[in-house]
SEKETI-227078 format. One record per residue (C-alpha): residue in one letter; x, y, z; residue number from 1. Coordinates in pm, 1 decimal. Layout:
# residues N
+---------+----------+----------+----------+-----+
: residuo :        u :        v :        w : num :
+---------+----------+----------+----------+-----+
:       A :        X :        Y :        Z : NUM :
...
+---------+----------+----------+----------+-----+
# end
This chain:
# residues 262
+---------+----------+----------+----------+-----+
: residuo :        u :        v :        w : num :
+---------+----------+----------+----------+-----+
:       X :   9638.5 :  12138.3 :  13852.5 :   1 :
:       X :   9305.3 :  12207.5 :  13615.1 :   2 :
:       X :   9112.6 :  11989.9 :  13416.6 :   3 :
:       X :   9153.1 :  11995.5 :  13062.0 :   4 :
:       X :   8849.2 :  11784.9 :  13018.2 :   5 :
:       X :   8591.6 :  11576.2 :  13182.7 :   6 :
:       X :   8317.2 :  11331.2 :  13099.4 :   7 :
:       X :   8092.7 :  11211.2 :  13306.7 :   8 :
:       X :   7798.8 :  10940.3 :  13209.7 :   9 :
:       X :   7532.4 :  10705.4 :  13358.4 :  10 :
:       X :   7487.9 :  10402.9 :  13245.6 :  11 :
:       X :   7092.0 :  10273.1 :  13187.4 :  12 :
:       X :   6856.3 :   9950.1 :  13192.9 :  13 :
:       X :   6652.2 :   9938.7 :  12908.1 :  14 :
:       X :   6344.3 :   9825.5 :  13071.0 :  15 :
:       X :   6302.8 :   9559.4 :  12762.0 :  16 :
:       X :   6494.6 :   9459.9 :  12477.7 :  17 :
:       X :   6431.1 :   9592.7 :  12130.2 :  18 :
:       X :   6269.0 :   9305.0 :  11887.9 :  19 :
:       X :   6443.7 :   9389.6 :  11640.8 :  20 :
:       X :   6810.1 :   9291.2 :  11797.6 :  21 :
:       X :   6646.0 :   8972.9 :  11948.1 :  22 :
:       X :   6498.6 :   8886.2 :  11607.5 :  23 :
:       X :   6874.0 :   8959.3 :  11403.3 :  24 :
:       X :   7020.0 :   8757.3 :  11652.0 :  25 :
:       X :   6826.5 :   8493.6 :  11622.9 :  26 :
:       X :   6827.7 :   8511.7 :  11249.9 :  27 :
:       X :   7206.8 :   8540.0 :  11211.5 :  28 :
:       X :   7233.1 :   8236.3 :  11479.1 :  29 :
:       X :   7017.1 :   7970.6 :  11322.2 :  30 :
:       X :   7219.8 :   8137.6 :  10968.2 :  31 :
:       X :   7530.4 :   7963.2 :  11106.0 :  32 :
:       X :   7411.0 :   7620.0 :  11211.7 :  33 :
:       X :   7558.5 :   7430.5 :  10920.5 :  34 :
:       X :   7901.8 :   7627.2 :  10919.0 :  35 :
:       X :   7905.2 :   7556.6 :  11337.0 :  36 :
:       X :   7883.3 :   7160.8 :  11201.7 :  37 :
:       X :   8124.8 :   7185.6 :  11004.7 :  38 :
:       X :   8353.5 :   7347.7 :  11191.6 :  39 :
:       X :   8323.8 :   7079.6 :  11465.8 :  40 :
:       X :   8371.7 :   6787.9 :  11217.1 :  41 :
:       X :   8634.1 :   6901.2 :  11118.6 :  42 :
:       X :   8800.7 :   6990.8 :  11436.0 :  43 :
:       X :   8719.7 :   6644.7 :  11560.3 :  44 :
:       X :   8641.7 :   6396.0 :  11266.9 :  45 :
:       X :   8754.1 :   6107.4 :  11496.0 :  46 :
:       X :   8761.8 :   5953.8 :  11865.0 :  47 :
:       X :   9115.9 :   5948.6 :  11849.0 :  48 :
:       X :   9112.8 :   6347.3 :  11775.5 :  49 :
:       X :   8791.9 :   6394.8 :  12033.6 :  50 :
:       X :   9045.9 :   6216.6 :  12323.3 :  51 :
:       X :   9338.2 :   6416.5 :  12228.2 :  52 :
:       X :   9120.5 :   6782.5 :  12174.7 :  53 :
:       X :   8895.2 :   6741.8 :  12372.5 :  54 :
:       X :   8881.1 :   6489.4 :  12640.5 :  55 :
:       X :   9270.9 :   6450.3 :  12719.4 :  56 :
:       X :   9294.7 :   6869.2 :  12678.0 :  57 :
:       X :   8989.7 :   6906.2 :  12906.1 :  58 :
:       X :   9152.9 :   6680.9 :  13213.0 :  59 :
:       X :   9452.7 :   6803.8 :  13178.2 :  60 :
:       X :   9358.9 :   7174.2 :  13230.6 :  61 :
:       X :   9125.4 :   7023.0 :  13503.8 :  62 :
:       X :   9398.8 :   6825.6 :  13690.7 :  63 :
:       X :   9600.1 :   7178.1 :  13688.7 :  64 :
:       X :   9290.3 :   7333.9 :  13830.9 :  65 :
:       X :   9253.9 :   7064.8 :  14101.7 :  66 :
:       X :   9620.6 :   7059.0 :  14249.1 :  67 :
:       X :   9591.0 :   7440.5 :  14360.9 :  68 :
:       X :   9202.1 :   7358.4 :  14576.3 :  69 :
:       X :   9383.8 :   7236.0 :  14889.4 :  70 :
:       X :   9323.1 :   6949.6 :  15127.2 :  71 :
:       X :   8928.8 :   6930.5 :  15190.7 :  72 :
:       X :   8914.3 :   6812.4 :  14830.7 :  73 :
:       X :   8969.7 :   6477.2 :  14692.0 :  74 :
:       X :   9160.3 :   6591.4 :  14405.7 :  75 :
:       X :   9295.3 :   6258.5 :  14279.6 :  76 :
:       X :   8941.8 :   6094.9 :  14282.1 :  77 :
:       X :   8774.0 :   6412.8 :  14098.8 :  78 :
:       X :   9031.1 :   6431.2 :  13826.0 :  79 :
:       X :   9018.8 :   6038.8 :  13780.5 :  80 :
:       X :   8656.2 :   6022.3 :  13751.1 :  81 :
:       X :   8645.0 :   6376.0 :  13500.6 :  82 :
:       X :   8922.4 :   6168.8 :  13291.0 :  83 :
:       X :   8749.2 :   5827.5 :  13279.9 :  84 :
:       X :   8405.8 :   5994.6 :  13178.5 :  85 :
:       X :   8505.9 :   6207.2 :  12899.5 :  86 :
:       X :   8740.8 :   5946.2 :  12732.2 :  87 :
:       X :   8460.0 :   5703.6 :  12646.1 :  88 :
:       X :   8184.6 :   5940.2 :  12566.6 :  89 :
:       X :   8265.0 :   6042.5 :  12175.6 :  90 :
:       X :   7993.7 :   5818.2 :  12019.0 :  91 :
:       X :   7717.8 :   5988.7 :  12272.6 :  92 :
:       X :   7923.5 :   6345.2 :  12152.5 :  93 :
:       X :   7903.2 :   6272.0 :  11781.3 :  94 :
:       X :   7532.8 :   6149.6 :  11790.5 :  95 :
:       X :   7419.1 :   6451.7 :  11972.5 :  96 :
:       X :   7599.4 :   6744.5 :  11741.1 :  97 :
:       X :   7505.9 :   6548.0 :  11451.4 :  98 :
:       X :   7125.9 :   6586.9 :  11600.1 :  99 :
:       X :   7146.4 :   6914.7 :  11675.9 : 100 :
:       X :   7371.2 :   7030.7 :  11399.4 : 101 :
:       X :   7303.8 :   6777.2 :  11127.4 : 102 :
:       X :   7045.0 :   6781.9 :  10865.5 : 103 :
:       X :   6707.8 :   6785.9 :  11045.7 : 104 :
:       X :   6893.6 :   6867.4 :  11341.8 : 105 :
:       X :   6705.7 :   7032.0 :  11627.2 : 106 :
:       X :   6975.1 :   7385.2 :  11671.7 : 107 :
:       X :   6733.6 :   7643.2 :  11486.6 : 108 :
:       X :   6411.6 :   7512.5 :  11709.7 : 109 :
:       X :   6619.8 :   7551.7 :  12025.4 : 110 :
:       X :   6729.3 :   7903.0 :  11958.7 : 111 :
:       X :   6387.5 :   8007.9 :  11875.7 : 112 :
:       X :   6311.2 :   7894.2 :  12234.5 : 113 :
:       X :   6541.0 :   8056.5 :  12394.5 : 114 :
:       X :   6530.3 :   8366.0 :  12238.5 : 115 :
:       X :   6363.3 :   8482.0 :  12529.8 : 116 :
:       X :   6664.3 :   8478.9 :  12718.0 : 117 :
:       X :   6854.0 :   8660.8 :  12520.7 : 118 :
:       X :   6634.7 :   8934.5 :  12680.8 : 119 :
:       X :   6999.8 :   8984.0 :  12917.3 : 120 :
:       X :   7164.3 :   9167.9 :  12645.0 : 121 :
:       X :   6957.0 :   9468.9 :  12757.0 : 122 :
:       X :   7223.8 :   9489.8 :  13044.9 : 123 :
:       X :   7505.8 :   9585.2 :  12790.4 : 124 :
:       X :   7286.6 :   9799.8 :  12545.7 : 125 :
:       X :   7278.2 :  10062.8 :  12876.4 : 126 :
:       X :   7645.7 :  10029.8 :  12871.3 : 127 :
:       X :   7747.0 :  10100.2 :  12524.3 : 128 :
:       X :   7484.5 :  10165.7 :  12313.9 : 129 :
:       X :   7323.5 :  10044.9 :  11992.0 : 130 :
:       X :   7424.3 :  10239.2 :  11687.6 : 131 :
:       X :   7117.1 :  10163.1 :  11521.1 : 132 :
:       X :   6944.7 :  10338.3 :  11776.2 : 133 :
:       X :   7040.7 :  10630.3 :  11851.8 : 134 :
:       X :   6721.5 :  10706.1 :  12087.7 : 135 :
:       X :   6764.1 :  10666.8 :  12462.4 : 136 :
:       X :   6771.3 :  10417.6 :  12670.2 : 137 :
:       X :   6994.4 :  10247.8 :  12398.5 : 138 :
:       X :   7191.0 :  10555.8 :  12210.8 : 139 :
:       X :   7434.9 :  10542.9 :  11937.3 : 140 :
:       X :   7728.9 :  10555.0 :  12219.4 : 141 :
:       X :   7661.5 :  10520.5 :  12576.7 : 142 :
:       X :   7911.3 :  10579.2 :  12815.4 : 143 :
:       X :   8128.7 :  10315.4 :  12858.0 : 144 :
:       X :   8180.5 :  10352.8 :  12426.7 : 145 :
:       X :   8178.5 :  10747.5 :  12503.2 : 146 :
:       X :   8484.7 :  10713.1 :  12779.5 : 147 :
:       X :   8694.0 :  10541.3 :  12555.4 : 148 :
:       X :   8648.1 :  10702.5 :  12209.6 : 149 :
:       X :   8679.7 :  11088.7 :  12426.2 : 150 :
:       X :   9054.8 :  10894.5 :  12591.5 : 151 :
:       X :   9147.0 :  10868.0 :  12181.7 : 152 :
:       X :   9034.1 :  11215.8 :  12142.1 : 153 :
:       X :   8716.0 :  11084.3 :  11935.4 : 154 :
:       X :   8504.1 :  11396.2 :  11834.6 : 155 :
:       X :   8224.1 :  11174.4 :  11737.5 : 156 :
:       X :   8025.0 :  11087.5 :  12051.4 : 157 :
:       X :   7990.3 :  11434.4 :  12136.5 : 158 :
:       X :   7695.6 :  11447.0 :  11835.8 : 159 :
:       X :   7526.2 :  11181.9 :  12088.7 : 160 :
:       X :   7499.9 :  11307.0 :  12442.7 : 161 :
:       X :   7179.9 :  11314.8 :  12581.0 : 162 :
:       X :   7075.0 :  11379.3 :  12948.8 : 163 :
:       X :   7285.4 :  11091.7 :  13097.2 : 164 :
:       X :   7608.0 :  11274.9 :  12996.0 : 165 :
:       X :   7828.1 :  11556.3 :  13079.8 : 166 :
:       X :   8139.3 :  11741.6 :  12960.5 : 167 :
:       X :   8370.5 :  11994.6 :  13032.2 : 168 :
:       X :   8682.0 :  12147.0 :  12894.0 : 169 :
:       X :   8834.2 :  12149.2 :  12575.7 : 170 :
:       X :   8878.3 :  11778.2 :  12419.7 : 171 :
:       X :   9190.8 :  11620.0 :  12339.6 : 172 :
:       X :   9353.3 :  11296.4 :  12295.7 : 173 :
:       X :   9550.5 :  11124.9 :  12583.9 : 174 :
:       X :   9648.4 :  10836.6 :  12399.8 : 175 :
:       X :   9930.0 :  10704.9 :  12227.0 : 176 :
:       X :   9756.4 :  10634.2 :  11862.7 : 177 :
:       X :   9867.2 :  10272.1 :  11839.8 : 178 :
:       X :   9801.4 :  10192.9 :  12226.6 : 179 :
:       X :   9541.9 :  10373.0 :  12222.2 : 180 :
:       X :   9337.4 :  10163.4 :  11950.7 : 181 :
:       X :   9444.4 :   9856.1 :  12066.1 : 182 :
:       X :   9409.2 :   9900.2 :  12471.9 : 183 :
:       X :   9105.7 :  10096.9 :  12459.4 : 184 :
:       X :   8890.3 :   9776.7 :  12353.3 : 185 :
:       X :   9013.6 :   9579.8 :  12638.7 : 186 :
:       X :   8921.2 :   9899.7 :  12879.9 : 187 :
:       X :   8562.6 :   9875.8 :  12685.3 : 188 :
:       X :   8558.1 :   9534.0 :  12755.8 : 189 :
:       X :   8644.3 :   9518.5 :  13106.1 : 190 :
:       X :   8387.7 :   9773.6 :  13137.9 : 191 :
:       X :   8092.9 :   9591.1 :  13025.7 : 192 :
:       X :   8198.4 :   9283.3 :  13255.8 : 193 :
:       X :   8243.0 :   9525.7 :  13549.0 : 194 :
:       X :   7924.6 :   9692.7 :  13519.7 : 195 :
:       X :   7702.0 :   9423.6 :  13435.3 : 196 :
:       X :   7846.5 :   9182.1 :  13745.5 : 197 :
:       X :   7784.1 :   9489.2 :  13994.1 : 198 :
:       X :   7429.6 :   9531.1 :  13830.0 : 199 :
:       X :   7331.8 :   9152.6 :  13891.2 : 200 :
:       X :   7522.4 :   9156.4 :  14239.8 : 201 :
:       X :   7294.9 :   9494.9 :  14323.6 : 202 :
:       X :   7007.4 :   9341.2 :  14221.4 : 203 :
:       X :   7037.8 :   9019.5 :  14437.3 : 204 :
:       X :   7133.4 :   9233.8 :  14747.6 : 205 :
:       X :   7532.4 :   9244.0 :  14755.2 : 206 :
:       X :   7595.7 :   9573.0 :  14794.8 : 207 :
:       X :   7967.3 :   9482.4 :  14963.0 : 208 :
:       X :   8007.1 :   9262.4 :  14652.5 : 209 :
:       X :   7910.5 :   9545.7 :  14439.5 : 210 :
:       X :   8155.0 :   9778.2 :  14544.8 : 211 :
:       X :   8441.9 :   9544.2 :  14561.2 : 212 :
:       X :   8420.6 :   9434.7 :  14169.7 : 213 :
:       X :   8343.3 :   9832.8 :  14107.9 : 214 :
:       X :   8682.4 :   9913.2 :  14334.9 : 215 :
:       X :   8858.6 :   9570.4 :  14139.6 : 216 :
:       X :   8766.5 :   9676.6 :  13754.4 : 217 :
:       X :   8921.8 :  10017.3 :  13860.2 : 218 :
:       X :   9202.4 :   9911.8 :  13927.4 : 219 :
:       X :   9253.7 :   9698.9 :  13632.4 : 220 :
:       X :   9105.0 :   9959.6 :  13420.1 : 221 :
:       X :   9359.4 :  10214.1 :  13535.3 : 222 :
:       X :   9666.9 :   9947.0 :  13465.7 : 223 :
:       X :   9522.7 :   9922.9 :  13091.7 : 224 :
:       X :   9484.5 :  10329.5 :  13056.3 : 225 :
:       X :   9861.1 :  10362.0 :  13195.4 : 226 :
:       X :   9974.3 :  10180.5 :  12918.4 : 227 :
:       X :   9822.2 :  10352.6 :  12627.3 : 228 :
:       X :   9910.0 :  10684.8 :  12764.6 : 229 :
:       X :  10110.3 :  10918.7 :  12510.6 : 230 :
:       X :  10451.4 :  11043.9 :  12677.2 : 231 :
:       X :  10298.9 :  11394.8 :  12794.1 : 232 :
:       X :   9973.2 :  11259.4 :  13020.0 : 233 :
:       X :  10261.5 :  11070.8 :  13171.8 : 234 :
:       X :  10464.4 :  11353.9 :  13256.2 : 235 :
:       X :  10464.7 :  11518.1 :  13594.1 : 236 :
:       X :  10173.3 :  11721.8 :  13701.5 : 237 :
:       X :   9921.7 :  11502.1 :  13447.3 : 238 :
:       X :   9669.9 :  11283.0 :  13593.6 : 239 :
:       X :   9411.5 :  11083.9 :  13340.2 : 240 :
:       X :   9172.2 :  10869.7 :  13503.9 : 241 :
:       X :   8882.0 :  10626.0 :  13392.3 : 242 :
:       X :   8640.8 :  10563.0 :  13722.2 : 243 :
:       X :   8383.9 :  10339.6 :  13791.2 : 244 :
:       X :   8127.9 :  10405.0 :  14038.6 : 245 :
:       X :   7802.3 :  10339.5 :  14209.0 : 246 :
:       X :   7526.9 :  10602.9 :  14153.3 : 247 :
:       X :   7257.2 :  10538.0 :  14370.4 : 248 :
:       X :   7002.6 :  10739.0 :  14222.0 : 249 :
:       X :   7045.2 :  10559.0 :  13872.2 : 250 :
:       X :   7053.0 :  10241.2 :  14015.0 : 251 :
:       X :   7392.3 :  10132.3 :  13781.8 : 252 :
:       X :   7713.4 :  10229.7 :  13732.2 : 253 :
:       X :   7896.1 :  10569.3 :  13622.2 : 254 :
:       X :   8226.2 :  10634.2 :  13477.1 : 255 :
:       X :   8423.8 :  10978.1 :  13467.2 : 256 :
:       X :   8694.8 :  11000.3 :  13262.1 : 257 :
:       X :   8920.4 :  11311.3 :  13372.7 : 258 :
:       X :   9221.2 :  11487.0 :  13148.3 : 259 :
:       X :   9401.8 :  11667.3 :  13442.2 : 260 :
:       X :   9721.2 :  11921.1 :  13354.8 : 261 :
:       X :   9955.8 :  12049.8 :  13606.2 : 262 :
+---------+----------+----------+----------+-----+
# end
């Protein structure tokens, strides 16, 4: 068995995050304040709607949630006390959208303030990039975009790599084309989640933590990449994998994305 191909890349922190994504998102966000109202009025133009939508939807999901946390919780009184609450509170709901949302209302000051905090998207630029940047930390494609575009036999990262990525071998696609295009964003997605969680649980010390939603994701990951697999990298003797792990030296997460023939 040989490997027809293999990537391998490191994901990065940007130590901040670019102004000019913080300032388009909080352009585009305050942009969409009136259409957000709108939308929510008329969703819910009435109490009777806000119960049923809302408050009634809310408690019922809740009361599923409740009957599966066992005996050292008082279920019954939780539930009753969520349902009670949310059924009388639409007048206190519809005075504070139509203050935030409503003309005057406060939305575009609050996002302004916590623009700040939007500073946490830096943890996903590392991951996949920013295509107006193509200068590292961010890059056009970083690897977790990379991994899946190379599994669709995607040509185009290649024009990208910088120092945080390697390849071998002779590219090709291991995907089924449909599959492929629409399980390869849910492998991108699951990604992201994965590799941001075991960032923050690094960070604060969970090392055992780390691992496990590292060892977890990969296991998901590989169910997803089974699926969009063409009919030959699911013959005998073939072995395409997408791997998550923990690189020390980098401080984040790697994936390596192997094409194995028999």
């Amino acid at each position: 068995m040989v490997n027809q191909w293999q990537y391998v890349g490191k994901m990065q922190l940007p130590a901040t995050m670019p102004s000019s994504i913080a300032d388009e998102w909080e352009t585009t966000l305050i942009a969409e304040k009136d259409r957000i109202y709108s939308g929510l009025t008329t969703k819910i133009p009435s109490e009777s709607l806000f119960k049923d939508r809302i408050a009634d939807a809310s408690s019922d999901q809740f009361a599923s949630f409740l009957a599966t946390v066992g005996g050292a919780w008082n279920a019954d009184v939780i539930e009753m006390k969520q349902r009670v609450k949310l059924a009388r509170v639409y007048t206190e709901w519809k005075a504070g959208i139509d203050a935030c949302f409503g003309v005057g209302g406060y939305f575009g000051a609050r996002v302004t303030s916590k623009k700040a905090k939007f500073g946490l998207a830096r943890y996903v630029l590392g991951i996949v990039g920013h295509r107006a940047n193509p200068s590292a930390p961010y890059g056009v494609w970083n690897p977790a975009s990379i991994g899946v575009l190379l599994l669709r036999g995607d040509t185009r990262p290649a024009r990208y790599f910088d120092a945080n990525d390697s390849f071998s071998g002779t590219l090709e696609s291991v995907c089924e084309a449909i599959k492929g295009k629409l399980i390869t964003p849910s492998m991108l997605a699951h990604t992201i989640y994965a590799c941001v969680m075991a960032k923050f649980a690094n960070e604060g010390g969970l090392t055992a933590l780390r691992d496990t939603i590292i060892s977890d994701a990969n296991t998901v990951l590989d169910v997803l990449l089974q699926v969009a697999l063409d009919a030959t990298h699911k013959g005998a003797g073939y072995d395409v994998t997408f791997v998550l792990a923990w690189s020390a030296p980098d401080d984040h997460c790697q994936v390596t994305v192997t094409d194995v023939h028999p």
